[in-house]
N, C-alpha and C positions, 0 to 999 in steps of 0.2 A: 568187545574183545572176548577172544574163544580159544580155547584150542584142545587138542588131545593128542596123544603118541598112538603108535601105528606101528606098520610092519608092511615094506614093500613087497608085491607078490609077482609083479611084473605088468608088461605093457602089451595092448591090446588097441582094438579099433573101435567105436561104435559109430552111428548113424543119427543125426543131429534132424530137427522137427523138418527142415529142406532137402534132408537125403544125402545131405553130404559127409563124408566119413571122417571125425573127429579122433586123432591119436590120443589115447589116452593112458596113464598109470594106474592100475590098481593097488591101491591100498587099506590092507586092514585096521581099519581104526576104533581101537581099543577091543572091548568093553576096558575103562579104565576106573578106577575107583579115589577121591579123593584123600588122602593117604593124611594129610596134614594143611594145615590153615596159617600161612603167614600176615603177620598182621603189625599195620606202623608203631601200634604203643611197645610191640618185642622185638621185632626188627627193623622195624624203621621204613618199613615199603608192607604193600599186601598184595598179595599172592595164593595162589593155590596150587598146592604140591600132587601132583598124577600120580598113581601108581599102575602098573601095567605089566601084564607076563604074573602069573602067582609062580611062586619058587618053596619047595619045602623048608624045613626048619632048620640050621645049619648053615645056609648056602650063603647067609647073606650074613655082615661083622656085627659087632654087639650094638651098636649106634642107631644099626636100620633095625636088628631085631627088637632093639624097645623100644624106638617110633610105634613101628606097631603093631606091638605089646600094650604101650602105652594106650592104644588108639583103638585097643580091640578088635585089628582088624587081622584078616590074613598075609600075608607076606608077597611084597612085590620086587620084581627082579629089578626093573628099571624106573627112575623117580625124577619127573622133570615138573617145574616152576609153568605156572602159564595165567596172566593176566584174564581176568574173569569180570565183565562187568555185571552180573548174575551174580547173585548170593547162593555161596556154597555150602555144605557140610561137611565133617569128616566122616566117610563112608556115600556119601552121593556116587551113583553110577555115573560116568558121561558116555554116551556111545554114537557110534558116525553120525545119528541123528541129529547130533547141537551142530552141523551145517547143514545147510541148506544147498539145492541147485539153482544154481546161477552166484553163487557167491566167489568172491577173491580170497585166497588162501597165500599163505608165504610158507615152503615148506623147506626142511634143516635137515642134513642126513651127513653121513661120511660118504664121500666121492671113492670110486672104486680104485683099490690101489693098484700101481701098474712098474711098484718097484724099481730099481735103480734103471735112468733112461737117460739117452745122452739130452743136448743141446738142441738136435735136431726134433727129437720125439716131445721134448718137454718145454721147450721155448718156442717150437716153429720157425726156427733158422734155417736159412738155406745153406747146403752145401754148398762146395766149390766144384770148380768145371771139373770134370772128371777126364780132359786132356792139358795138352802144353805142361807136362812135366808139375803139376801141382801136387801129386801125391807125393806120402802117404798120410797128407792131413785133409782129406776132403770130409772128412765130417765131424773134426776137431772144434773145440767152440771158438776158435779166433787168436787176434793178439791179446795180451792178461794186461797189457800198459805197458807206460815208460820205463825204462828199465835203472835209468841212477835215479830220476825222480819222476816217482814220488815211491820209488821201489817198491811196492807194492800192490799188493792188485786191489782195488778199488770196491768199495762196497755196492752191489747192485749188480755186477758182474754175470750173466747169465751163465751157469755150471751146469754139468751135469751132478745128476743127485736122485735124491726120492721124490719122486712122482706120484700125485693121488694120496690117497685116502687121507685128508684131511676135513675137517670140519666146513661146510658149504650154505648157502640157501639160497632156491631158487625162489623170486618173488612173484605176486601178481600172476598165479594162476588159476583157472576158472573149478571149479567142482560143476563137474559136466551130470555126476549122476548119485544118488546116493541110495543104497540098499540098508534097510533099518535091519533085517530079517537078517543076512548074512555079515553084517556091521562093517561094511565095504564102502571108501571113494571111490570116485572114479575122477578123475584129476585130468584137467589138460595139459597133455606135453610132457615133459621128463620130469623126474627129479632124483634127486643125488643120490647114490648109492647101487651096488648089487643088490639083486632079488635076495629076501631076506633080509635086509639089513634094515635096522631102528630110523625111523622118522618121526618128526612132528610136525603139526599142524597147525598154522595158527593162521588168525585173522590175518587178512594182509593187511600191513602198515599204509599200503598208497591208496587203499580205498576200494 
């Protein structure tokens, strides 16, 4: 068990040992620095705390500034948990290097948000025929139920609402390529998020 936080930069193509063109995501992983050591006799599980992004002095509340203060380390913007079967320290580097090519990766990001959308955009309903007198509900989400009973509309109901940017993982995807020099994935297939936005990386849970 592995993993490190990252930073999506976007998606690309490369060319696989047969010549065939594998789509891939690049992401920037780390350099990250072990920020903190959780451990069963203080919290009851072990863990090792990421830190990733330095941020100047100020930026970050009094809690993470004397973590590490504490910990004599520089300041990090973003601080994620990640199962280590590897003995850590606090201050150890991790960089794109702790994976390997040809390894399985499960990777966690915020899905790109696409703001308020009806029924048809954000569930995949179909409309209704757009003749024989149906409008002007042709892309309305439906009947809401019975009307004396159970007078109310029922839990699970497909609405319109907020769409996207919620918290995602894509699993069981390959690391097609890794750059130690530039601290670069190269990931098969998508994963969640716009360019730019916070990922992590970890072992894949299926193997």
């Amino acid at each position: 068990m592995k993993g490190i936080i990252g930073r999506k930069l976007g998606m690309t193509q490369v060319f696989n040992e047969k010549g065939l063109v594998v789509p891939v995501t690049v992401v920037e992983a780390g350099p990250c620095v072990v920020a903190n050591l959780k451990t069963e006799a203080i919290d009851g599980y072990n863990a090792v705390v990421l830190g990733f992004q330095e941020v100047k002095d100020g930026k970050l509340n009094k809690p993470e500034e004397g973590l590490f203060k504490k910990n004599k380390l520089k300041n990090y913007k973003h601080l994620v948990e990640f199962k280590f079967d590897e003995a850590k320290q606090i201050g150890d580097e991790v960089k794109a290097s702790v994976f390997n090519k040809g390894e399985f990766v499960d990777v966690s990001g915020t899905s790109r948000g696409r703001g308020f959308s009806g029924v048809i955009q954000r569930h995949n309903q179909h409309r209704l025929k757009m003749t024989h007198g149906t409008g002007p509900v042709h892309r309305q989400p439906g009947s809401m139920g019975a009307n004396s009973t159970p007078s109310r509309i029922m839990k699970g109901k497909n609405m319109p609402g907020q769409w996207g940017h919620e918290a995602c993982t894509v699993q069981h995807l390959e690391v097609v390529g890794v750059d130690e020099a530039k601290n670069v994935l190269l990931i098969k297939g998508a994963v969640p998020g716009p360019k730019g936005s916070l990922v992590t990386v970890r072992t894949s849970v299926k193997g």
